[in-house]
N, C-alpha and C positions, 0 to 999 in steps of 0.2 A: 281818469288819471288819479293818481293817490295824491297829490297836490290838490286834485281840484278846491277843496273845501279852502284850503288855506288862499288860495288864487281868489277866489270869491271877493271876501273882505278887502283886498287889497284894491281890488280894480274899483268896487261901489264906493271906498272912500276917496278914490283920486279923482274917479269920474262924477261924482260932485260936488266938487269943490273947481271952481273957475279960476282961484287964485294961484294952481297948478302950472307952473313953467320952469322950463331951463333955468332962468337966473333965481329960483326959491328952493336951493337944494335943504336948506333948513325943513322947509315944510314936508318934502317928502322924505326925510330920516321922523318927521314926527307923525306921519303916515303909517308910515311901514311899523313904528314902536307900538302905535296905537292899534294897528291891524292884528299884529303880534298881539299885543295884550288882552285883545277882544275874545283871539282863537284859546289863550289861553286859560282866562276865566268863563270860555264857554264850557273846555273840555274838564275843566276844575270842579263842576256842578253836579259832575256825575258820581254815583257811590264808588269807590275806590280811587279817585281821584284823575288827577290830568293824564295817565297812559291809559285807561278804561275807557275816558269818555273821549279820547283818539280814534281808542279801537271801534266801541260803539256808532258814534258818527259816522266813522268811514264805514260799515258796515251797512248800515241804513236801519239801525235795532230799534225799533220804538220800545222805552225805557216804562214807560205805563202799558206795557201789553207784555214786555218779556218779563220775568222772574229773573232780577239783578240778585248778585253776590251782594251782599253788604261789606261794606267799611268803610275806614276814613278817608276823608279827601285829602287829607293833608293840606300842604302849599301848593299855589299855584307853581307848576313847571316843575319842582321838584321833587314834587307829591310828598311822600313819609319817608322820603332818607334820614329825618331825624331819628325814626324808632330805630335804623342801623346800628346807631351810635353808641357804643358800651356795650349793656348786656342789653341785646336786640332781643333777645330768648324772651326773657321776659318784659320786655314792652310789648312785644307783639301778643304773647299771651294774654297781659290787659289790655291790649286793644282790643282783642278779639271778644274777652269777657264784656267789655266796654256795650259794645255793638251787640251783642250777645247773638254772635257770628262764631262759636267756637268749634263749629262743625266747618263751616267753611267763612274765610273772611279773604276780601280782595282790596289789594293797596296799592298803591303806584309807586316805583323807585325812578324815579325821574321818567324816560320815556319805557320804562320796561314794565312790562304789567307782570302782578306776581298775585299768587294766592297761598293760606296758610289754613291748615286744617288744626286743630287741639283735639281730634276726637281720634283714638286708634284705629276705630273699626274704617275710615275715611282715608287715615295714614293708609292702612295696608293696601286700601283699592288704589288711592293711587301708588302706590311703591309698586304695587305687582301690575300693573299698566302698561305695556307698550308705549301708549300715548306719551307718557312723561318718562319713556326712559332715557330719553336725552339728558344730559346736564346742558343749561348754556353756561358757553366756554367764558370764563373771564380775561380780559387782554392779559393780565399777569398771568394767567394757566399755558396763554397760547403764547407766552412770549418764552415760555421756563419749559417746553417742548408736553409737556401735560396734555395738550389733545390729539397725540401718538400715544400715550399711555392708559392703561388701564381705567383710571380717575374721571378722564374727562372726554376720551374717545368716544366718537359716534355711534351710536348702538346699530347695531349691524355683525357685516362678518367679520371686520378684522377685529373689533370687541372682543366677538367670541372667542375669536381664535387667541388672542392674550389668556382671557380669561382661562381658555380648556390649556396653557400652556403653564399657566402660574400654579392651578389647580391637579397638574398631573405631576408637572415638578419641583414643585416648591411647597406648595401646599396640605400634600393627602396625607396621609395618617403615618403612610412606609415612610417616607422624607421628613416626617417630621419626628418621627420614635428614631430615624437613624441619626438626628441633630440632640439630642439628650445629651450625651455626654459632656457638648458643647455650652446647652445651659447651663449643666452641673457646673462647669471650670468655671465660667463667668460669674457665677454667684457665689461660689469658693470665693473670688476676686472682690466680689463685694463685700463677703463678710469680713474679709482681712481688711479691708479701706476703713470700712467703720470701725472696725476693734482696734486700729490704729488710731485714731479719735483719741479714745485713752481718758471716757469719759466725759469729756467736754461736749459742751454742745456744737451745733454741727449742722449745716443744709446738706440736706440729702438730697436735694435735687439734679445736683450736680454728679454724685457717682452713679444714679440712675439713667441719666439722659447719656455719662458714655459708657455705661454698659449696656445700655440698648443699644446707642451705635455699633458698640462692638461687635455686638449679637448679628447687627445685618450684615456689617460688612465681612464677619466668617458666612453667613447663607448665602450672600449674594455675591461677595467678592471673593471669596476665597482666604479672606486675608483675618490672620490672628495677631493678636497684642495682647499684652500685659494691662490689666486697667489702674496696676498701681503707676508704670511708667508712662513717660509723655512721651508723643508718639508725632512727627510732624506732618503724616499724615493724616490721622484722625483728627488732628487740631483742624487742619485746613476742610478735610469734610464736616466735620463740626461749626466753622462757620459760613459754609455755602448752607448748608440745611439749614441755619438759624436765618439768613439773608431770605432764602426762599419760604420759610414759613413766616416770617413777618411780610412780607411780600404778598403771599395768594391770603392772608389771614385779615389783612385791609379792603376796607369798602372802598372801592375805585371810581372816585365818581364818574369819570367816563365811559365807566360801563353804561352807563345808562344816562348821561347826559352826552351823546357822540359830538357834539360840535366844541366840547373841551379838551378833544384826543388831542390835538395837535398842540395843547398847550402845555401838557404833562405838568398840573398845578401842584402833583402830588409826588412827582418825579419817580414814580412808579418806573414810567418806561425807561428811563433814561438807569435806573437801578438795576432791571432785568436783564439790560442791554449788555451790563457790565457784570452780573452772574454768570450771564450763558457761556460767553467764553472760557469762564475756569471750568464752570462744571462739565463742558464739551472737551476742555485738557484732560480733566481727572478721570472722567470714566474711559474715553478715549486711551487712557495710557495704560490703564488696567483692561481692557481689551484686547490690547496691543502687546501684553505681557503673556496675557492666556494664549493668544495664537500662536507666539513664539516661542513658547513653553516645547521644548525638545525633546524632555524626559521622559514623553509620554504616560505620563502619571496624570492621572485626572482628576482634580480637586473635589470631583462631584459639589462645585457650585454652580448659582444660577447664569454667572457666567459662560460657563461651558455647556450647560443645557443649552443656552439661545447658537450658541459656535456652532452646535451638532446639531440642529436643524435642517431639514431639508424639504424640497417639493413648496408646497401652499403655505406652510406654516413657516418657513424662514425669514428671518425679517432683517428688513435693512439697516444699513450700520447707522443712519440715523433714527430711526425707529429702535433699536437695540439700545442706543443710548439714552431717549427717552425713558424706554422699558426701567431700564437697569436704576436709573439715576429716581423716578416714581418709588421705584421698590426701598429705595434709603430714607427717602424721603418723609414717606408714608410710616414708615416701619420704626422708626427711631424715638420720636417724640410719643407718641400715642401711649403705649406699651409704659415710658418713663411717667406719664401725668396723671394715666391709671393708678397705677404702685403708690405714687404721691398721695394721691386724695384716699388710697384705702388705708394707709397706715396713719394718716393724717386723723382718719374716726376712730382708728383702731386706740390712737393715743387718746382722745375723747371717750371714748367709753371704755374703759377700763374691764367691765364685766363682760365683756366681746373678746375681749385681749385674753381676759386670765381665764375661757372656755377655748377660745382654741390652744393656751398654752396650754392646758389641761390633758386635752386631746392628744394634742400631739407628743406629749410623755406618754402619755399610754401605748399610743400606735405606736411609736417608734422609740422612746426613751431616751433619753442626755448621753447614752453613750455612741452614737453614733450619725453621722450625720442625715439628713432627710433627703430622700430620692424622689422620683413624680411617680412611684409606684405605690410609693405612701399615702399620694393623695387621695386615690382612688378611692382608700378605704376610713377615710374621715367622710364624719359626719357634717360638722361644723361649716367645710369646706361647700357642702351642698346644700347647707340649709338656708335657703334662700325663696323669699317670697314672690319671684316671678323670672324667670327667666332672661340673661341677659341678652340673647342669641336674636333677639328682633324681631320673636316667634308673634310676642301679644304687646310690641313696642308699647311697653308701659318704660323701659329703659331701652333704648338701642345704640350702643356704644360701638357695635360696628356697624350700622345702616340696617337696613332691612327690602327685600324686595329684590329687583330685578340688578340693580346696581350694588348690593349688598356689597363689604368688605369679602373679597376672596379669602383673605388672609384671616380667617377670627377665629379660625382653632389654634392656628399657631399661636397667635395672639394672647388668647385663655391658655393654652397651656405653658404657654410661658410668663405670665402676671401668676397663673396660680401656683406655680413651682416657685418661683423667686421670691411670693408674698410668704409662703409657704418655709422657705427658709431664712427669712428676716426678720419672721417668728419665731421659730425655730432656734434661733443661736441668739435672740436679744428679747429684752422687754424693754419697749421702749415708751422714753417718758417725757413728757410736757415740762417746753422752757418756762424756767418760774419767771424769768422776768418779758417771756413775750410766748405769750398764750398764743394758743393754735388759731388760726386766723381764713376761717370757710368762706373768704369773700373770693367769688371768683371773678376769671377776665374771660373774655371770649373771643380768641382766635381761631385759630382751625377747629385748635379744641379747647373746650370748657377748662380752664386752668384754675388752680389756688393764684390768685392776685398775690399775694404774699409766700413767696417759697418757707416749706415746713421746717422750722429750726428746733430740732429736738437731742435729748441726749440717751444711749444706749446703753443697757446692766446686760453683760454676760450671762447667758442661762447654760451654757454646754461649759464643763470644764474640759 
């Protein structure tokens, strides 16, 4: 039985002790605290802490005969949830140097056993693995419909079948050369936002996070806006996506402590609970609009590709809206906190700044605006010391491996179009009274802790 070890302790302390009866309930809650405590400083002794040396025990591994992963033990019962805390990234990187485990190091997150690798060549065998091409699901993924979607779906067939669907249409090169036009407008929108400024300084964060929504919800929804006007739409998807990435972006402790689920210390669940019904309103009503849709004109969005499905590949209207509701999700934020941190160096190094402005007068000139057929032909744009595609994950900003980002051409070709033209119409320069500030946060994604507050010169008259 997978109890048994734990049954063990429990029985040898009651059964000898005589002072054991019905009317000493005292003694047996000091029993069972004690039995508990024994099981979990035994399994605390082991390298990687209390879920290794779970797994170990019940296995029957002798730990002087196997060849053990190293790391820390951390706490008893809760092993190293502390390294979660802030920037995990790097605590675990000095953990691992710590132990001088940077090829492989093993830690306990309460009862979940995990391992972390710092070495590439390690990264890619597992990323290209079968073995680990599961994610495990987080209760906040499974609760925000995420393991029907691309992100966290069980690898297998219907995986694939998302994947060979986002990748045929949404994705390839044809679908993404015929959405051009679409970048262009949205970045026309952005340069007008900032040149509205009118020289002051200014967070840019904000006209980037909704013109990347804007961006998805024309690919995915159909649906266009002005990014100078407010839109009571976009507001309200704008904060279902902020709800849902602070959400999947928190360590849950009862992912991995399960006897806290019921207590929701962290009201995780009870916040989910309260997401899923808008978000199941809003995509649902744009769904519901596409089907109704009479004029027979077809938006060519991702909406209407999932409508015209048929056979093996059609999926259900709650799968459809998992799908759908992922694609906003995933696509919004990412795209806007890229942009952020490169203009953010761009304003730190100055002699980076005044070579691609350089360039890009030459290539193209101040008299006219920048297209993504100009980028092709810069230099600047491609001179880069490693690839960012996940090929030799010295950086992999959209994964790498078997679960890799679908989405990362779209992705680069629209960070380098847009980056492309926010160089292009401005030089931009550092708040004198509040310096650019590289401290980051670590949610989904690696964020600037400090949103970039900079001010903009005209370079196109």
């Amino acid at each position: 039985m997978e109890t048994q070890i734990d049954s063990f302790w429990v029985l040898v302390l009651v059964s000898k002790c005589k002072a054991f009866s019905a009317q000493n309930p005292i003694f047996l809650l000091v029993s069972v605290f004690l039995a508990w405590l024994a099981m979990a400083l035994c399994y605390w002794v082991y390298p990687g802490g209390p879920a290794w040396g779970n797994y170990l025990l019940k296995k029957g591994i002798n730990c002087s005969r196997a060849k053990m992963i190293p790391g820390p033990r951390g706490f008893p019962v809760i092993g190293s949830m502390n390294l979660m805390v802030n920037l995990a990234h790097h605590k675990l990187a000095a953990a691992a140097k710590a132990f001088k485990a940077e090829r492989l190091m093993a830690f306990s997150l309460g009862e979940t056993k995990a391992i972390i690798t710092c070495n590439p060549d390690v990264a890619k065998e597992i990323l290209n693995s079968s073995v680990f091409a599961d994610r495990p699901v987080k209760e906040s993924a499974y609760q925000l419909m995420f393991k029907r979607a691309i992100g966290f779906a069980p690898y297998g067939v219907y995986w694939r079948t998302l994947r060979r669907i986002a990748a045929t249409h949404l994705f390839c090169p044809r679908q993404i050369s015929s959405t051009e036009s679409q970048r262009f407008s949205i970045a026309s929108q952005m340069v007008s936002a900032i040149a509205s400024q009118g020289g002051d300084y200014f967070c840019v964060r904000g006209i980037l996070k909704k013109a990347s929504l804007n961006n998805m919800m024309c690919s995915v929804f159909g649906r266009k806006y002005d990014l100078g006007s407010s839109n009571g739409e976009t507001e309200e998807l704008r904060r279902l996506v902020d709800e849902g990435y602070d959400l999947l972006g928190k360590l849950n402790w009862s992912d991995h402590l399960p006897w806290l689920a019921n207590l929701d210390l962290q009201r995780i669940r009870f916040r989910c609970s309260n997401l899923v019904p808008k978000v199941n309103r809003f995509v649902n009503r744009v769904i519901q609009e596409h089907r109704e849709d009479q004029t027979g004109q077809r938006r060519n969005d991702f909406v209407d590709v999932l409508l015209s499905l048929h056979g093996p590949d059609k999926l259900s209207h709650h799968d459809m809206i998992a799908v759908l509701w992922e694609m906003i999700f995933r696509g919004t934020d990412t795209v806007a906190v890229l942009i952020e941190w490169i203009l953010a160096r761009m304003v730190l190094h100055r002699d980076i700044q005044s070579k691609v402005h350089d360039e890009l007068d030459q290539v193209v000139g101040r008299s006219r605006p920048l297209m993504e057929a100009d980028i092709q032909s810069m230099d600047a744009t491609a001179d880069v010391e490693f690839s960012v595609s996940g090929s030799d994950l010295k950086l992999a900003p959209f994964g790498s491996g078997r679960r890799a980002c679908p989405g990362k051409a779209l992705g680069l070709a629209t960070v380098s179009f847009w980056v492309g033209v926010l160089l292009h119409e401005f030089e931009w320069v550092q708040c004198d009274h509040e310096p650019v500030d590289l401290s980051e946060v670590l949610r989904l994604s690696c964020e600037m802790s400090n949103p970039l507050t900079i001010k903009v010169n005209p370079r196109r008259r």
